[in-house]
MDTraj code that builds the backbone (N, CA, C; nanometers):
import mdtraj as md
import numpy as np

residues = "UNK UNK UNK UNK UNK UNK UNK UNK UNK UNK UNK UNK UNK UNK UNK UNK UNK UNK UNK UNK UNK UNK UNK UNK UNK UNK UNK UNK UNK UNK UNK UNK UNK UNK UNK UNK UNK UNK UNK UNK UNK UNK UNK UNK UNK UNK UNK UNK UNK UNK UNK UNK UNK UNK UNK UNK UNK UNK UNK UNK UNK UNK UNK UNK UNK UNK UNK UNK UNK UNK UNK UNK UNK UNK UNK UNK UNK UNK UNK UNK UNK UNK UNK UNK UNK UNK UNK UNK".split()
xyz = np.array([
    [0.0848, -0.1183, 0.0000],
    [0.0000, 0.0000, 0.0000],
    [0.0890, 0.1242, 0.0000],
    [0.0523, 0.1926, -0.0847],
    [0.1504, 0.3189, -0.1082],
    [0.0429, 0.4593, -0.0211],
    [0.1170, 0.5727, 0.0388],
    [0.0647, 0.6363, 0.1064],
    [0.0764, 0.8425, 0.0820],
    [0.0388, 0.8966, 0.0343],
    [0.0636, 1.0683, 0.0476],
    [-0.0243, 1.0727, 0.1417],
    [0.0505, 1.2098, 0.1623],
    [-0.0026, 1.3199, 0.2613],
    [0.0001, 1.4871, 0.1636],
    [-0.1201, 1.5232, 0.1661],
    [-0.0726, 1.6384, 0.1128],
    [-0.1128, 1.7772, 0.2105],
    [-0.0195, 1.8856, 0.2596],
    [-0.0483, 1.9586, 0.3756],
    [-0.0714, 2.0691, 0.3386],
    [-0.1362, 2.1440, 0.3782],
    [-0.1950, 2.2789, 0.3477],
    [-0.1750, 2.3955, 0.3967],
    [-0.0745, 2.4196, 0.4100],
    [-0.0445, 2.5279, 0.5002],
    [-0.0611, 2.7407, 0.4891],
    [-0.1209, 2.7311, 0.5739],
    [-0.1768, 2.8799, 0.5759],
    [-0.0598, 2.9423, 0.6848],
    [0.0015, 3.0471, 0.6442],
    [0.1035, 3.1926, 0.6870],
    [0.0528, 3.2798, 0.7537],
    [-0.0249, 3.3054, 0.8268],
    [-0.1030, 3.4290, 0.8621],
    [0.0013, 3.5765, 0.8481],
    [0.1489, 3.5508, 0.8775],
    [0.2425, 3.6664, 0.8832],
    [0.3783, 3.6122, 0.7891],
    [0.3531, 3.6163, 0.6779],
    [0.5017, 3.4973, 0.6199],
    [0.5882, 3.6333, 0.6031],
    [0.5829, 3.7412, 0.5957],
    [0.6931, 3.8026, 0.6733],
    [0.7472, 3.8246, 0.7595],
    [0.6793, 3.7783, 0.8457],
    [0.7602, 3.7795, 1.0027],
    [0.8030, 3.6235, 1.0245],
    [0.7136, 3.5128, 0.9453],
    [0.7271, 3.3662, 0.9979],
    [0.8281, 3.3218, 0.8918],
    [0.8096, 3.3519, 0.7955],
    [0.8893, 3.2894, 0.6378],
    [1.0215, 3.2084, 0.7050],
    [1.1283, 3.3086, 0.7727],
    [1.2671, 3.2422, 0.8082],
    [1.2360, 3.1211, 0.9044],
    [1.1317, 3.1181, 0.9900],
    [1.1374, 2.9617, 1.0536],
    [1.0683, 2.8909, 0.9615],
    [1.0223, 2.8918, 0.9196],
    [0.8934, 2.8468, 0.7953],
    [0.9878, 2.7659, 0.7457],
    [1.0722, 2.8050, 0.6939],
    [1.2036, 2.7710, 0.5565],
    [1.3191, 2.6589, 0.6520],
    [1.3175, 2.7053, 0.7529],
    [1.3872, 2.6450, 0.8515],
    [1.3393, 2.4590, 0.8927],
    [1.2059, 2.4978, 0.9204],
    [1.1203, 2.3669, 0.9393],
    [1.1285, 2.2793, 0.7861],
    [1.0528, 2.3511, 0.6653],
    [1.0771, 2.3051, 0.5925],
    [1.2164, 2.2294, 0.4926],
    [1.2842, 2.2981, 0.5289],
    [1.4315, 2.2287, 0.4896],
    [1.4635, 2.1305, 0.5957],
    [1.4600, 2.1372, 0.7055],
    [1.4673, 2.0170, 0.7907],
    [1.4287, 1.9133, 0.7669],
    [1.3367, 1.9012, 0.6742],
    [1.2444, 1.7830, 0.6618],
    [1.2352, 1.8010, 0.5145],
    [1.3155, 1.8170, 0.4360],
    [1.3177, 1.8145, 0.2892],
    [1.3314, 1.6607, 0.2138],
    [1.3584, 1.5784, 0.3073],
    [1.3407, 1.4489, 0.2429],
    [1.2838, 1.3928, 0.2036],
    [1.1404, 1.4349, 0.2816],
    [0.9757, 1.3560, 0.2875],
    [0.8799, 1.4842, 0.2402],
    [0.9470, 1.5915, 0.1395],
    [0.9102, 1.6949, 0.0853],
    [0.8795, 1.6820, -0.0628],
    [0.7924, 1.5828, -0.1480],
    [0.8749, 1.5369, -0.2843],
    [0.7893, 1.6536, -0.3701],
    [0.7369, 1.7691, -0.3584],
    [0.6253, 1.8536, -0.4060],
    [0.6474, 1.9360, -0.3168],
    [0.6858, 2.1101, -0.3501],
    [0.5921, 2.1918, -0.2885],
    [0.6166, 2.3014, -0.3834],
    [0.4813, 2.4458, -0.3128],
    [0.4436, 2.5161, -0.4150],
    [0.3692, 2.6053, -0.3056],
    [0.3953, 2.7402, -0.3296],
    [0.3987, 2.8780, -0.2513],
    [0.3590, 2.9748, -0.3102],
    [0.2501, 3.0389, -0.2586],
    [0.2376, 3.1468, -0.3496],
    [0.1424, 3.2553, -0.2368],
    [0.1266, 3.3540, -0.2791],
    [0.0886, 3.4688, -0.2063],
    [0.0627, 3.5704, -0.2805],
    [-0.0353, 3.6810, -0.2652],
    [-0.0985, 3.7845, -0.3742],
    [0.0010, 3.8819, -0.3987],
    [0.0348, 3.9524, -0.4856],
    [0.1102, 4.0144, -0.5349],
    [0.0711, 4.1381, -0.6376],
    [0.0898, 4.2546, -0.6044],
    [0.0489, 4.3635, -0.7501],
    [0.1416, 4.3897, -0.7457],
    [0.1147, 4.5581, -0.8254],
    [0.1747, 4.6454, -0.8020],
    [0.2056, 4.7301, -0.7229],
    [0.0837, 4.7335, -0.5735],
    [0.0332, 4.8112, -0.4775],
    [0.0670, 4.7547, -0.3687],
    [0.0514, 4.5850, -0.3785],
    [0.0532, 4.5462, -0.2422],
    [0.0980, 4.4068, -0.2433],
    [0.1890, 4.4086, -0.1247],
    [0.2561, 4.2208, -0.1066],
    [0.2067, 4.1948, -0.0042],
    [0.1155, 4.0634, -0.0421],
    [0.0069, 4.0274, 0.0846],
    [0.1164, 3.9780, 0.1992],
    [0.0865, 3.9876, 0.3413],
    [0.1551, 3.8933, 0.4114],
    [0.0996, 3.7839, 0.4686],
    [-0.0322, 3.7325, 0.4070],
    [-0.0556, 3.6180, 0.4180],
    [-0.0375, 3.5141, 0.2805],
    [0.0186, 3.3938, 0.3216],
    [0.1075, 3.3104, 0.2000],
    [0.0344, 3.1880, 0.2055],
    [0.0274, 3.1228, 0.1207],
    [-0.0214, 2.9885, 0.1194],
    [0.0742, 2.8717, 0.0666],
    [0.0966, 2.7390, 0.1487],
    [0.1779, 2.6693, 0.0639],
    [0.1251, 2.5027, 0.0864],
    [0.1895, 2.4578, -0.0466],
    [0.1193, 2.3243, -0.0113],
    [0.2060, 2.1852, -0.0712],
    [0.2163, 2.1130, 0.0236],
    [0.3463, 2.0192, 0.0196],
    [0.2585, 1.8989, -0.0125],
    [0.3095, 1.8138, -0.0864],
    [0.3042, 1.6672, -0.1555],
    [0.4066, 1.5785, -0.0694],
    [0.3604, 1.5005, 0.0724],
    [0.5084, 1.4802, 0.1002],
    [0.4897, 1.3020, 0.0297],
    [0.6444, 1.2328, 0.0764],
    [0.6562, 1.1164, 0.0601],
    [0.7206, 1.0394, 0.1693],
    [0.7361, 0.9064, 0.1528],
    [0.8144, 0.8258, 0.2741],
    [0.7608, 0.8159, 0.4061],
    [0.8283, 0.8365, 0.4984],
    [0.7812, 0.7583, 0.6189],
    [0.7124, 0.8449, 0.6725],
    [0.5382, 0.7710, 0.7150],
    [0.4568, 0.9012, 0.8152],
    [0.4999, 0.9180, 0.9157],
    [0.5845, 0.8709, 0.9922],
    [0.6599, 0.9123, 1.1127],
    [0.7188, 1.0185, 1.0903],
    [0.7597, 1.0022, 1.0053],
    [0.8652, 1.1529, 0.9550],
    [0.7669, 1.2963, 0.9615],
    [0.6503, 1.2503, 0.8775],
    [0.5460, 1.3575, 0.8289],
    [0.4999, 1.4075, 0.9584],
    [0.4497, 1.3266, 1.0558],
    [0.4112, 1.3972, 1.1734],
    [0.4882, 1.4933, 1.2312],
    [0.6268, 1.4220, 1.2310],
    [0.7306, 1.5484, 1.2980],
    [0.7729, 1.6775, 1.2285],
    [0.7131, 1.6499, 1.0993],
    [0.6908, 1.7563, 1.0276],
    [0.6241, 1.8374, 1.0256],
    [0.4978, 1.7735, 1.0467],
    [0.3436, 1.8560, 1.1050],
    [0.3758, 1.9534, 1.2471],
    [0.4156, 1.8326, 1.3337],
    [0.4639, 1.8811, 1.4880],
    [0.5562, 2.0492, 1.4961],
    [0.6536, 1.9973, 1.4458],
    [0.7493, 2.1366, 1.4132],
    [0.6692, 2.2852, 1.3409],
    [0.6340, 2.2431, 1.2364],
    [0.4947, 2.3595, 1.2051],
    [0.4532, 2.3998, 1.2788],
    [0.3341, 2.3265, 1.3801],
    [0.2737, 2.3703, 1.4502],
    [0.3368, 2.4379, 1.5848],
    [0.4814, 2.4628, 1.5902],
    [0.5638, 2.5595, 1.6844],
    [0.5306, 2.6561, 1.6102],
    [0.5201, 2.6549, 1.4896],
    [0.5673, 2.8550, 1.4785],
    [0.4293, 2.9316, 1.4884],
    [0.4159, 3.0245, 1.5327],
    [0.2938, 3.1260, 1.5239],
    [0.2719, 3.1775, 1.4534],
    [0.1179, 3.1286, 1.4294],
    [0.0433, 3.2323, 1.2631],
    [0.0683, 3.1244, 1.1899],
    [0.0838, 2.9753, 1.2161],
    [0.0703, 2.9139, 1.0964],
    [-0.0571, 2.8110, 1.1005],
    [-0.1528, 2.7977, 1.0163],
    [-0.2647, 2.6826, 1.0349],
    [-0.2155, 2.6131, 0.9367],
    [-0.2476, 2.4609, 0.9376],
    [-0.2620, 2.3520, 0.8881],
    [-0.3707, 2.2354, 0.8895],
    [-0.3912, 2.2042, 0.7193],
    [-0.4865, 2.1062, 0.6906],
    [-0.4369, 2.0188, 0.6026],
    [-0.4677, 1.8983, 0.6052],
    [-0.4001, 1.7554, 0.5372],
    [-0.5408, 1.6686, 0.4736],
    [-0.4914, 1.5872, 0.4034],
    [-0.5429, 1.5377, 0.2987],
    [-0.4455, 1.3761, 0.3183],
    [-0.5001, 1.2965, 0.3262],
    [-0.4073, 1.2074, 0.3324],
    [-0.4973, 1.0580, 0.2282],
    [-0.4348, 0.9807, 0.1552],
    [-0.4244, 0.9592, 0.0393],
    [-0.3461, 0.7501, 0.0727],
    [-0.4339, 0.6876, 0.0746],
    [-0.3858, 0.5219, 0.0485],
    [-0.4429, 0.4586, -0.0406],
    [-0.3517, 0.3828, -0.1115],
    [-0.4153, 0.3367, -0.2249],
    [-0.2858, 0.1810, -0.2976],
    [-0.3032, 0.1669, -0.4189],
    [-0.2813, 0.0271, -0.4151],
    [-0.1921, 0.0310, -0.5670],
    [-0.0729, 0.0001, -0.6223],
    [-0.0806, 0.0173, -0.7730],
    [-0.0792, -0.1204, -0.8117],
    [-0.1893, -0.1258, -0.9260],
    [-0.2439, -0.2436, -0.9690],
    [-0.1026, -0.3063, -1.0917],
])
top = md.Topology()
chain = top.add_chain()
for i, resn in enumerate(residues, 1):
    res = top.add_residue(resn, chain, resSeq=i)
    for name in ("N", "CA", "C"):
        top.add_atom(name, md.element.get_by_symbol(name[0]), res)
traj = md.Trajectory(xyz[None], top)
């Protein structure tokens, strides 16, 4: 049985959070096989709320402590999607 997790993560301040953000996330870049960031942008205004959303892989042990560490920094929410299935 093969397994994703895909996590959803909401920034409430990714200018003030971004450097631990990046911190957590590189820590755990192994079980990272997807991600993708984005946040509103003009000409007028750089939102400081960011959205990002990771595809991880490998061991869910890993993923939790991944989750876990997130959930230290302030201003960040998280939602998951988690994904078992079979290749025929």
């Amino acid at each position: 049985m093969q397994q994703t997790m895909i996590l959803g993560i909401l920034v409430f301040d990714r200018i003030k959070e971004a450097g631990r953000t990046q911190e957590v996330l590189s820590k755990h870049a192994d079980v990272i096989r997807t991600r993708l960031g984005f946040h509103e942008l003009s000409d007028t205004v750089c939102s400081r709320v960011g959205t990002i959303v990771l595809v991880l892989q490998g061991d869910p042990v890993k993923w939790q402590q991944l989750e876990e560490d997130l959930a230290q920094i302030g201003g960040v929410e998280i939602k998951k999607i988690h994904f078992d299935y079979m290749f025929k």
